[in-house]
C-alpha positions in Angstrom: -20.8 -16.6 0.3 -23.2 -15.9 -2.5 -27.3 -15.7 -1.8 -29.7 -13.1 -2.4 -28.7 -9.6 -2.9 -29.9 -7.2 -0.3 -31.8 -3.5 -1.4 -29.6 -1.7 0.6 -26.1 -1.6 2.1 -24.2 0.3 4.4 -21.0 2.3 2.6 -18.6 4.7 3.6 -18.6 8.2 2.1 -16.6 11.3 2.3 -18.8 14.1 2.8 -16.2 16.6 3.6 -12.6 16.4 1.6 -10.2 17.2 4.6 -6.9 15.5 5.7 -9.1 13.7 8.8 -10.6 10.5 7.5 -13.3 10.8 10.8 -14.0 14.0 10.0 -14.3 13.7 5.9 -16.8 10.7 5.9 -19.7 8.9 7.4 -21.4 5.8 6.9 -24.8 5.7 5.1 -27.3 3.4 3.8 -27.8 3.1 0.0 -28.7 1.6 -2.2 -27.4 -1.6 -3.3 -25.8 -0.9 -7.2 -26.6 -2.3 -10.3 -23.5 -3.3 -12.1 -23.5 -1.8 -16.3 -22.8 -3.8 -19.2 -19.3 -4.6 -18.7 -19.2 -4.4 -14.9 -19.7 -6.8 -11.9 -21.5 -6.4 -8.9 -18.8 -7.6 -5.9 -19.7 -8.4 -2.1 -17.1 -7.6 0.3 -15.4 -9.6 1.7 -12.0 -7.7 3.1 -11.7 -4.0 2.9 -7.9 -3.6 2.6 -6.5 -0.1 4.1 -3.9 2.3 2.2 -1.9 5.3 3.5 -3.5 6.8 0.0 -6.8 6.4 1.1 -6.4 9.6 3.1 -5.2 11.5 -0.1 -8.6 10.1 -1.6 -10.6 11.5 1.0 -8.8 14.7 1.1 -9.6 15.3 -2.6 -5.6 14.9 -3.6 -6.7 12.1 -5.9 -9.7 13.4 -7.6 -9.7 17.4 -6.6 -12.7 18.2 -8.7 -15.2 14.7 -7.4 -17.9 16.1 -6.5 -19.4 14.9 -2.4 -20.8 12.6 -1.5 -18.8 9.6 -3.0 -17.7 6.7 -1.4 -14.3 6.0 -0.1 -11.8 3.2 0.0 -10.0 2.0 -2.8 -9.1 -2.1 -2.5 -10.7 -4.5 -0.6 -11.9 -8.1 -1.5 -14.6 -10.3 -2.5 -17.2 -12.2 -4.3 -18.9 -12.2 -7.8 -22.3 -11.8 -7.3 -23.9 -10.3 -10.1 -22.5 -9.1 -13.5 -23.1 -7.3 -16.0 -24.7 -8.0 -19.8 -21.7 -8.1 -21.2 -19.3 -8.8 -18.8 -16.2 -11.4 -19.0 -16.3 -12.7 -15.0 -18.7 -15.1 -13.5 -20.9 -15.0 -10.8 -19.3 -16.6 -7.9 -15.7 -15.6 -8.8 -13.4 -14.4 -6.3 -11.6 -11.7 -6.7 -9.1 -8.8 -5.8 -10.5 -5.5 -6.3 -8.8 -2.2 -7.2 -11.2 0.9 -7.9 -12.6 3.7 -5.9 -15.9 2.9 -3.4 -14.5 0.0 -1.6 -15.6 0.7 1.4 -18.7 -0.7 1.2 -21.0 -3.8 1.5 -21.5 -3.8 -2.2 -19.6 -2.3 -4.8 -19.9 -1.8 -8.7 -16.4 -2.4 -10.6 -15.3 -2.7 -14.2 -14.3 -5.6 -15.5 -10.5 -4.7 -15.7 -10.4 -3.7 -11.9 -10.6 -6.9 -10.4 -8.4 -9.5 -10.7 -9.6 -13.5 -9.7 -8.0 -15.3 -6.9 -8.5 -18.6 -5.1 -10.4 -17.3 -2.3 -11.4 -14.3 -0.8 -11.3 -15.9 2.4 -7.5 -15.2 2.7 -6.6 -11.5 3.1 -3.0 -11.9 2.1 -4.1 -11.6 -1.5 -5.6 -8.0 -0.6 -1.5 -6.9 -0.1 -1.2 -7.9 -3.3 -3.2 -5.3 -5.8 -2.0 -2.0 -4.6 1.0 -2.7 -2.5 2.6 -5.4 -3.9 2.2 -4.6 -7.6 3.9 -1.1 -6.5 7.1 -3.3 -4.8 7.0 -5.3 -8.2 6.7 -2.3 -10.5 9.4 -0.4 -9.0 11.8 -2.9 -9.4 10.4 -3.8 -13.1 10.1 -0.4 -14.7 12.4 2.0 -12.3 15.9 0.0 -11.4 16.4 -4.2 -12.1 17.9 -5.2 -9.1 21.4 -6.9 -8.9 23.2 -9.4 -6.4 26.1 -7.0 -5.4 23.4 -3.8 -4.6 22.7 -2.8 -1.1 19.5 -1.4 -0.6 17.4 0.3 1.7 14.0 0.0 2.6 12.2 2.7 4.2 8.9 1.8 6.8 9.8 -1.5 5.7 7.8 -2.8 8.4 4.5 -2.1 6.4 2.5 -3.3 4.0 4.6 -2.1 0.6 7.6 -2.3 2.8 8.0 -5.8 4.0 7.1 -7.1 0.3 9.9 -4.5 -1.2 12.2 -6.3 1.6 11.6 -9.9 0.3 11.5 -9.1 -3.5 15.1 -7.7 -3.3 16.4 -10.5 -1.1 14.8 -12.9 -3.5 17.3 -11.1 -6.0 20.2 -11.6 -4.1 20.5 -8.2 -1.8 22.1 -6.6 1.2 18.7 -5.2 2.5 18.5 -2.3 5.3 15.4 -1.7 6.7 14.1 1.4 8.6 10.9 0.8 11.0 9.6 1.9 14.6 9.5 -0.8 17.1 11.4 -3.9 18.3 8.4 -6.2 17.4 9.2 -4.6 13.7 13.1 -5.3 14.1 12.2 -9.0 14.9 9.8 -9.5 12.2 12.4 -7.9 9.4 14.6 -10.3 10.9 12.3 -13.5 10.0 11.8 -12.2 6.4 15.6 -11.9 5.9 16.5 -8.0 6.2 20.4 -8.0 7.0 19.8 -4.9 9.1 16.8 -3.9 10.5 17.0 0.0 12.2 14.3 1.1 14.8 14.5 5.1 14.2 13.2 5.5 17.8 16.3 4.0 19.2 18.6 4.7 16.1 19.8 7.0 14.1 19.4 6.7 10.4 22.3 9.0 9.3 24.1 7.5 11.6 23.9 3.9 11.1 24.1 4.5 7.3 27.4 6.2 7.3 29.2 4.2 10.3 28.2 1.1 8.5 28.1 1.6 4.7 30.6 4.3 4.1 30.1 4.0 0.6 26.5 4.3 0.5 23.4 2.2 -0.6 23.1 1.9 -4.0 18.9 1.6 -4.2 16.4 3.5 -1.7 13.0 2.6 -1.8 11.3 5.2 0.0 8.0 5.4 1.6 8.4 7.8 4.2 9.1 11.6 3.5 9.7 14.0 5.6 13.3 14.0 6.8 14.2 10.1 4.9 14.5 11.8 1.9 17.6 14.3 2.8 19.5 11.1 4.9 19.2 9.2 1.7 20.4 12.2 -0.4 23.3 12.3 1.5 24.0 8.6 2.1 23.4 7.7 -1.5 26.3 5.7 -3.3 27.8 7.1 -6.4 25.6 5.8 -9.8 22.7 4.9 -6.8 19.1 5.6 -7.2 16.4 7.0 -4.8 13.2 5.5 -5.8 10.1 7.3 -4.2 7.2 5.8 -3.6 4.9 7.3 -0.4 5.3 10.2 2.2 3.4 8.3 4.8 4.7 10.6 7.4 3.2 13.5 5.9 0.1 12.6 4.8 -2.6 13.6 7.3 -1.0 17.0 7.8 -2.2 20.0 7.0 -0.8 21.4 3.3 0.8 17.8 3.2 1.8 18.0 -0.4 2.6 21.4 -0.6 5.0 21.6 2.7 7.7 18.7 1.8 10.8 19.9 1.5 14.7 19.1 1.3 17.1 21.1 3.3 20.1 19.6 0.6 19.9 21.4 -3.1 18.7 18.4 -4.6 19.8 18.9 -7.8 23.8 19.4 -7.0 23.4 16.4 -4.4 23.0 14.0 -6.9 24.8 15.3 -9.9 28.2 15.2 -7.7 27.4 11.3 -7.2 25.6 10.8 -10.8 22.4 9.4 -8.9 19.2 9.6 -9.9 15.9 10.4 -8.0 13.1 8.5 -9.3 9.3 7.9 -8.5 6.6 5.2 -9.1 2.7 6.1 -9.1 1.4 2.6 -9.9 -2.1 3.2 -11.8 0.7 5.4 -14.0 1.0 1.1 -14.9 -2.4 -0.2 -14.7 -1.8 -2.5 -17.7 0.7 -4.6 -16.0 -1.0 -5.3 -12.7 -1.8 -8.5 -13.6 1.0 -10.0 -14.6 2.8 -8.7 -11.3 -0.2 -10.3 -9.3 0.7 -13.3 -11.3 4.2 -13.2 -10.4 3.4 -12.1 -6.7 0.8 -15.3 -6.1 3.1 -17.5 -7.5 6.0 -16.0 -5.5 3.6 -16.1 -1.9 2.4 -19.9 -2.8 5.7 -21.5 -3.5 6.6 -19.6 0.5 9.5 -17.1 -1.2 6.7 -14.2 -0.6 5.6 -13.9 3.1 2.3 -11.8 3.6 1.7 -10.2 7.2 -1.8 -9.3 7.4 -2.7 -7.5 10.4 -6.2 -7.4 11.5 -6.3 -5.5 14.6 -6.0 -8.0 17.2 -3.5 -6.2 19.1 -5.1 -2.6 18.6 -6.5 -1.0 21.2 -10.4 -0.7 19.6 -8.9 -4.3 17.5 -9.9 -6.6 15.9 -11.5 -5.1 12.7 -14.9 -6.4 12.7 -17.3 -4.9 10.8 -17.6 -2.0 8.0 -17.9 0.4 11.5 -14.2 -1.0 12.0 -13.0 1.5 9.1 -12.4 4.2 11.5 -10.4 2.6 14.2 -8.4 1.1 11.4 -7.6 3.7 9.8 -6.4 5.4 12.8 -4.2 2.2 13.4 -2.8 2.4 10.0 -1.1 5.8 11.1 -0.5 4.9 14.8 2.9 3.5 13.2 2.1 0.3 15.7 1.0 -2.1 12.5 2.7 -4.8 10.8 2.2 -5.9 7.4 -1.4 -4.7 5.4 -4.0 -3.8 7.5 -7.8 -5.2 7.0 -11.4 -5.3 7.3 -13.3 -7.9 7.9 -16.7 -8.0 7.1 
């Protein structure tokens, strides 16, 4: 993959901070970046998509950053320069975690890229940013046990499905809430006892017919109305972990117009449950050791990765940093399986 470094690349930037990633950003041709002393010049090689990386473009991440900057915030690739005094070597590959990433090129610091195998395999892209979240919330919010049902929300996507396998590698009953057959069928081959499809399904419904006593862990990604059916479906001593509001984010005042119709507070004091929340770069210092843990979980076959490139999207595959758009699209289409990528 390595050869001669271009002058100029193509990147994506936001040039307007709204809740509409075509709208906020463009791509333009820059400069190729000089890394500093203790950074490292990586090419591209997969730029992995987040739900979050609308909040970046919106400016919920970084209000006060001033435009133009360049969006993204994952991806991976290749060594290819570094800096005087940096500790990585040219030719490395590596997982990448920093703002920018959607671009040819990109400048990191040493301590945002982790070294893999290959960059040729995307599933190592689930791993930074989604599956060091699934990891951490079962680290430093709630250690799971054999006799705890838990619940999964859009456990169909990239967070989701790894959440899924992490806490029947512990031992669990696992529910999982997605959007399609095709999604109940692929919960099924990862092991979820009980896959719902909410188009066909009620929640609520299925929750209280079928465990009367409540789940005792939700790990939430959702929003919107998931977090009132797991107020009131939460077990006594339970825990609602939040992690995401992908349903909201896209809409306008996103942050500011999520709401419970149930008086939180009361809810769970009558059960003794706790609501919790994970923000991983809250835990940037243990990243590593839970990409560790994750690799070694995916290579021995306990982890399954789903990658999905596109190749059932409508403007699919994702060829091509022009391929940002129509994947990000895809990414809240609600039609995708696993972590979504780039390839470039």
């Amino acid at each position: 993959m390595s050869g001669t470094i271009p002058l100029k690349m193509k990147q994506v930037q936001v040039v307007k901070p709204i809740n509409d990633f075509r709208k906020a950003t463009k791509i333009v041709e820059v400069s190729v970046p000089t890394p500093g002393a203790r950074n490292v010049l990586v090419k591209m090689r997969y730029l992995m998509l987040n739900a979050s990386d609308l909040l970046f473009v919106a400016g919920t991440f970084c209000p006060l950053k001033p435009t133009p900057y360049a969006a993204g915030i994952e991806g991976l690739g290749e060594i290819v320069k570094t800096g005087t005094s940096s500790v990585h070597k040219v030719g490395q590959a590596v997982a990448v975690q920093h703002y920018h990433c959607f671009s040819e090129y990109a400048v990191v610091p040493d301590d945002s890229v982790i070294p893999i195998p290959s960059c040729d395999n995307p599933e190592f892209g689930a791993l930074y940013v989604c599956g060091s979240t699934a990891y951490g919330v079962f680290d430093k919010k709630y250690k799971l046990k054999k006799t705890d049902v838990v619940i999964v929300t859009a456990a169909a996507g990239a967070t989701g499905h790894i959440a899924v396998q992490l806490a029947k590698e512990a031992g669990c009953h696992v529910i999982g809430t997605c959007s399609s057959e095709e999604k109940v069928n692929f919960l099924k081959s990862i092991g979820c006892d009980r896959p719902i499809n909410c188009n066909t399904e009620s929640v609520d419904s299925v929750l209280k017919k079928e465990y009367p006593r409540g789940f005792d862990v939700a790990f939430e990604c959702v929003g919107n109305k998931m977090p009132d059916i797991c107020l009131q479906n939460v077990a006594s001593l339970g825990r609602i972990i939040c992690v995401g509001s992908v349903d909201v984010y896209g809409k306008k005042n996103h942050i500011m117009n999520q709401t419970c119709s149930l008086p939180i507070s009361m809810t769970l004091t009558m059960k003794s449950a706790d609501l919790l929340t994970l923000f991983m770069p809250n835990f940037k210092e243990d990243i590593p050791a839970y990409f560790k843990k994750l690799t070694d979980l995916m290579e021995s076959g306990k982890l399954k990765i789903a990658i999905d490139k596109g190749e059932k999207a409508v403007n699919g595959p994702f060829r091509g940093i022009e391929k940002v758009f129509d994947a990000m699209d895809y990414l809240f289409s609600r039609k995708s399986i696993g972590k979504i990528c780039v390839e470039l």
